[in-house]
N, CA and C of each residue as an Amber inpcrd file, in Angstrom:
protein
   246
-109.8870000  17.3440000 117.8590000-109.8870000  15.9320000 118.1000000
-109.9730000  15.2090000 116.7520000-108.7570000  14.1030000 116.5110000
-108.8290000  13.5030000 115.2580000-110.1780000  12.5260000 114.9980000
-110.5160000  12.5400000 113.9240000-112.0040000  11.0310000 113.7540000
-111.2360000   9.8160000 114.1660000-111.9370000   8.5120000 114.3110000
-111.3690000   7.1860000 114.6060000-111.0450000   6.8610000 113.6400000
-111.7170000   7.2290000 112.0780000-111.1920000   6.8820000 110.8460000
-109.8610000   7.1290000 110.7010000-109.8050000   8.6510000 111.1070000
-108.3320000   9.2470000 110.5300000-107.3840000   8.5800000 111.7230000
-107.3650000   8.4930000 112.7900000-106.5870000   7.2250000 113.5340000
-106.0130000   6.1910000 113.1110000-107.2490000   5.2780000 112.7350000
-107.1160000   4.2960000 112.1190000-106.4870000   4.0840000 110.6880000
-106.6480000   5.0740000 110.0110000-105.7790000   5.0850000 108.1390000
-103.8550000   5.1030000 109.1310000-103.9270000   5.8760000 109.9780000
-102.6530000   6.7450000 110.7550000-102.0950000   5.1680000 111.2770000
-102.4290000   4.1680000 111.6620000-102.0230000   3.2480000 112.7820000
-101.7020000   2.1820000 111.0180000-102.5540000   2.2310000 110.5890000
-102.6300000   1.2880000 109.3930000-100.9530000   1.2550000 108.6540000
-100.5610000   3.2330000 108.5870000-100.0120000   3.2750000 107.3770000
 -98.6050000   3.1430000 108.0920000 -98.6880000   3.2660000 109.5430000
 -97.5510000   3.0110000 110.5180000 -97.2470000   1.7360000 110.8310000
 -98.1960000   0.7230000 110.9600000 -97.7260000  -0.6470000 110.2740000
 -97.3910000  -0.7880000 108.7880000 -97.6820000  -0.5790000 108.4380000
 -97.4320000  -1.1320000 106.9720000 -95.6430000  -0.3190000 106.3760000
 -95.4250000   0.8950000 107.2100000 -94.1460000   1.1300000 107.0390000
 -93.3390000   0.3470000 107.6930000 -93.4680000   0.3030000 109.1860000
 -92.9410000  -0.8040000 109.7770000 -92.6450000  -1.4860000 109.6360000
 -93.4900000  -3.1530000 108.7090000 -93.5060000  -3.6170000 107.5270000
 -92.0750000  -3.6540000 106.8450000 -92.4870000  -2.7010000 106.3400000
 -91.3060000  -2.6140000 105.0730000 -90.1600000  -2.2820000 105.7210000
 -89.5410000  -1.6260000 106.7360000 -88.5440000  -1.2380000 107.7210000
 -87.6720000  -2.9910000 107.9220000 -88.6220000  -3.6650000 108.7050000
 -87.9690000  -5.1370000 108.8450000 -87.9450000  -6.0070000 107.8230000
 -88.7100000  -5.7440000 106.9030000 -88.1010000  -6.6860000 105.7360000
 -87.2800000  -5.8940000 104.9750000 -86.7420000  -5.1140000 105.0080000
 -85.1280000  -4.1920000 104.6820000 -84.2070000  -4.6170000 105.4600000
 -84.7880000  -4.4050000 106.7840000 -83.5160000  -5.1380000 107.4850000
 -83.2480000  -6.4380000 107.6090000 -84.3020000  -7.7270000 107.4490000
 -84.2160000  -8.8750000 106.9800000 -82.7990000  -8.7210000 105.7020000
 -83.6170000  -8.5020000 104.6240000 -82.9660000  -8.2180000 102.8340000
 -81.1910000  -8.0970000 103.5930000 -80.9060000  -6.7540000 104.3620000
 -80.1180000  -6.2230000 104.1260000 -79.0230000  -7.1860000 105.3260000
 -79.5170000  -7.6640000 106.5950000 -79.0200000  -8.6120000 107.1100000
 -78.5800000  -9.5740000 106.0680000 -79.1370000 -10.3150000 105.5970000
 -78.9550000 -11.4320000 104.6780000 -77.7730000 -11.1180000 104.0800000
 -77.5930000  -9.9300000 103.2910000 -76.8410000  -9.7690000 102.1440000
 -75.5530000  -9.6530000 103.1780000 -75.6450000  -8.8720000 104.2200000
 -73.8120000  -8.4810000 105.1240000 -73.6320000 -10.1040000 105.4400000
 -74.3630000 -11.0810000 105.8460000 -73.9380000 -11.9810000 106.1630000
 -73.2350000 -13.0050000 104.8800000 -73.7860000 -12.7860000 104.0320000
 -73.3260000 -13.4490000 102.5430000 -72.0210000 -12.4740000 102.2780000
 -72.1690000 -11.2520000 102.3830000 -70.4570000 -10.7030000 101.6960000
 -69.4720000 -11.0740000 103.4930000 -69.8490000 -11.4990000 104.2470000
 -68.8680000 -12.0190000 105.6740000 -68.2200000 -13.4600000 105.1270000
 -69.4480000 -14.1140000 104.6030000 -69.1810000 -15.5010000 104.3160000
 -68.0160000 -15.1930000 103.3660000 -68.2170000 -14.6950000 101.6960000
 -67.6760000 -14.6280000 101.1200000 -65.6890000 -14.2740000 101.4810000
 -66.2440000 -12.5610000 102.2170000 -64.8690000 -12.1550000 102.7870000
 -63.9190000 -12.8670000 103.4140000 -64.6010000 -13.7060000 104.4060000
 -63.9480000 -15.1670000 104.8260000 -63.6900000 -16.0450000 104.3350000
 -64.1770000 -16.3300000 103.0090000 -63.7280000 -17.2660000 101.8380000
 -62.2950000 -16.8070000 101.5570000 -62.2480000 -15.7370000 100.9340000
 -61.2960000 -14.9300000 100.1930000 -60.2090000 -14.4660000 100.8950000
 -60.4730000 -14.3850000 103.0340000 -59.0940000 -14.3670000 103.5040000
 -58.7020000 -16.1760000 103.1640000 -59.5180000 -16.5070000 103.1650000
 -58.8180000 -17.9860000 103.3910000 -57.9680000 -18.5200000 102.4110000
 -58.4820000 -17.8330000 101.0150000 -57.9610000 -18.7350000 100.2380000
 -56.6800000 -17.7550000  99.5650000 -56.2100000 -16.2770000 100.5090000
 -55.2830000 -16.0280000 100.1630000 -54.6100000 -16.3400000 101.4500000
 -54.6830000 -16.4890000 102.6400000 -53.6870000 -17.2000000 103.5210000
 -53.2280000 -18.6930000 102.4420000 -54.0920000 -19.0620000 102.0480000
 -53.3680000 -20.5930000 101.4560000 -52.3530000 -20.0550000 100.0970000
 -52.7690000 -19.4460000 100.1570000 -51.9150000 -18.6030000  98.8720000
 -50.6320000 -18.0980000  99.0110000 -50.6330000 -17.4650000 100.0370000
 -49.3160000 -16.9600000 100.9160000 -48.5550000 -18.3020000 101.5090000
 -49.2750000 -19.1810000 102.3560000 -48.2320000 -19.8740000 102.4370000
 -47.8430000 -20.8620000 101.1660000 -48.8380000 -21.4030000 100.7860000
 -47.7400000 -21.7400000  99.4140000 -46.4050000 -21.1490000  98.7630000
 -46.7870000 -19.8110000  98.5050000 -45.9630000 -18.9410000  98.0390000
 -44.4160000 -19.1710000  99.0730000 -45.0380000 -18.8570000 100.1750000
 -43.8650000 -18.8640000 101.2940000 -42.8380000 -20.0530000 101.2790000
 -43.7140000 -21.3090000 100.9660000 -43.4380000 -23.1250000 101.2270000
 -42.3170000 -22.9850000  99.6310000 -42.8830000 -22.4460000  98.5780000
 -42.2740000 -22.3720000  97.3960000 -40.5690000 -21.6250000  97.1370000
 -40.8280000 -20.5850000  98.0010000 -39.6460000 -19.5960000  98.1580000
 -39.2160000 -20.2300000  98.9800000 -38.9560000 -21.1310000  99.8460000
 -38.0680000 -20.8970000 100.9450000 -37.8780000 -22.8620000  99.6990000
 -37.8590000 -23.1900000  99.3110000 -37.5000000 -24.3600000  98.5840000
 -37.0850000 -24.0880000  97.3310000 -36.7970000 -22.7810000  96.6920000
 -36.3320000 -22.6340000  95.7500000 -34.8810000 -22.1420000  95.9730000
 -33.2080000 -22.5170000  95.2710000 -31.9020000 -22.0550000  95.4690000
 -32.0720000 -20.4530000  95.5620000 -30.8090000 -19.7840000  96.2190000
 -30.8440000 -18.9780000  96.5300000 -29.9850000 -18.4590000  95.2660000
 -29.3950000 -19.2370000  94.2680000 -28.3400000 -19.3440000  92.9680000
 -28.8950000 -19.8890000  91.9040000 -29.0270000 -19.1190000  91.0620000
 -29.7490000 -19.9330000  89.8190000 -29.2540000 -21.7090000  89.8250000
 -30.1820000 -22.1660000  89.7760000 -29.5680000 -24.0520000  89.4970000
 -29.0900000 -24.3790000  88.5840000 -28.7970000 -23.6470000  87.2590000
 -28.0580000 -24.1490000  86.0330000 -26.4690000 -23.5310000  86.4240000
 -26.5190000 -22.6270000  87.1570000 -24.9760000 -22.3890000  87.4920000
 -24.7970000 -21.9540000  88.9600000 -23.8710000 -21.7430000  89.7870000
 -23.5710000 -21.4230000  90.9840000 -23.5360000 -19.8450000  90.7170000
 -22.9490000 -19.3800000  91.7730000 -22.0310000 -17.6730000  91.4290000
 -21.1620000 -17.8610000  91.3760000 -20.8780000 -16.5240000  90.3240000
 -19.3570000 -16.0240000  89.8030000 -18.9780000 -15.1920000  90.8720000
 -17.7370000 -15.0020000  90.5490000 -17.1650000 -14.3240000  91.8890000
 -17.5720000 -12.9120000  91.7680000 -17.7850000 -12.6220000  90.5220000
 -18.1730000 -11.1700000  90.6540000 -19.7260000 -10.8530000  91.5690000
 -20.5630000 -11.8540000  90.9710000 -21.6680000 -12.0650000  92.0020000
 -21.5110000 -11.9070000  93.5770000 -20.7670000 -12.8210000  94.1600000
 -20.0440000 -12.9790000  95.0600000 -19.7660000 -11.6930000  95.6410000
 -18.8060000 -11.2570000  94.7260000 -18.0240000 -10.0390000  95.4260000
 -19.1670000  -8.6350000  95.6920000 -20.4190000  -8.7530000  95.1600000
 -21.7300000  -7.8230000  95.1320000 -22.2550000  -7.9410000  96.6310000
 -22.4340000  -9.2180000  96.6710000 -23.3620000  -9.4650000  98.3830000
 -22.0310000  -9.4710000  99.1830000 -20.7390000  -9.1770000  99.4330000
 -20.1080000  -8.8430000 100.4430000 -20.4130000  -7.0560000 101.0100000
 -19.9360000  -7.1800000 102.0330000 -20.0360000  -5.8410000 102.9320000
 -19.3180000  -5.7530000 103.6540000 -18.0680000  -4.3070000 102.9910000
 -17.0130000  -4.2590000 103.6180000 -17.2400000  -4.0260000 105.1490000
 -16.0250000  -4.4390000 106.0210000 -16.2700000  -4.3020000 107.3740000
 -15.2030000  -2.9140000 107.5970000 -15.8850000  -2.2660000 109.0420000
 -14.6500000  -1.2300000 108.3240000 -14.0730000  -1.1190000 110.2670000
């Protein structure tokens, strides 16, 4: 049969781990919710990124603007039919 002392050190040191168990998981909650925030920052601000990109390309010539195509150009993007 254990003493009430030795019980009692036993119940003490099982709170006090306990303790430290939820304020880890406090700490460690905190931090996943800060890299979520962040991660959600960072899709966001490459969706805005992409469509810019997208808004940019689809408004830029499909022909350099200082000249049109040459026919040899031309004659590259055809595809014989057969």
């Amino acid at each position: 049969m254990a003493s009430l002392a030795a019980l009692c050190e036993r119940a003490q040191a099982i709170r006090q781990e306990a303790a430290v168990v939820r304020s880890e998981t406090v700490r460690l909650s905190h931090e996943s919710a800060a890299a979520a925030r962040e991660l959600r920052r960072h899709r966001e601000t490459f969706a805005d990124t992409v469509s810019r990109s997208q808004a940019v390309r689809r408004e830029l010539p499909t022909w350099p603007a200082w000249a049109g195509p040459d026919k040899a150009e031309l004659r590259l993007t055809l595809v014989p039919l057969e």
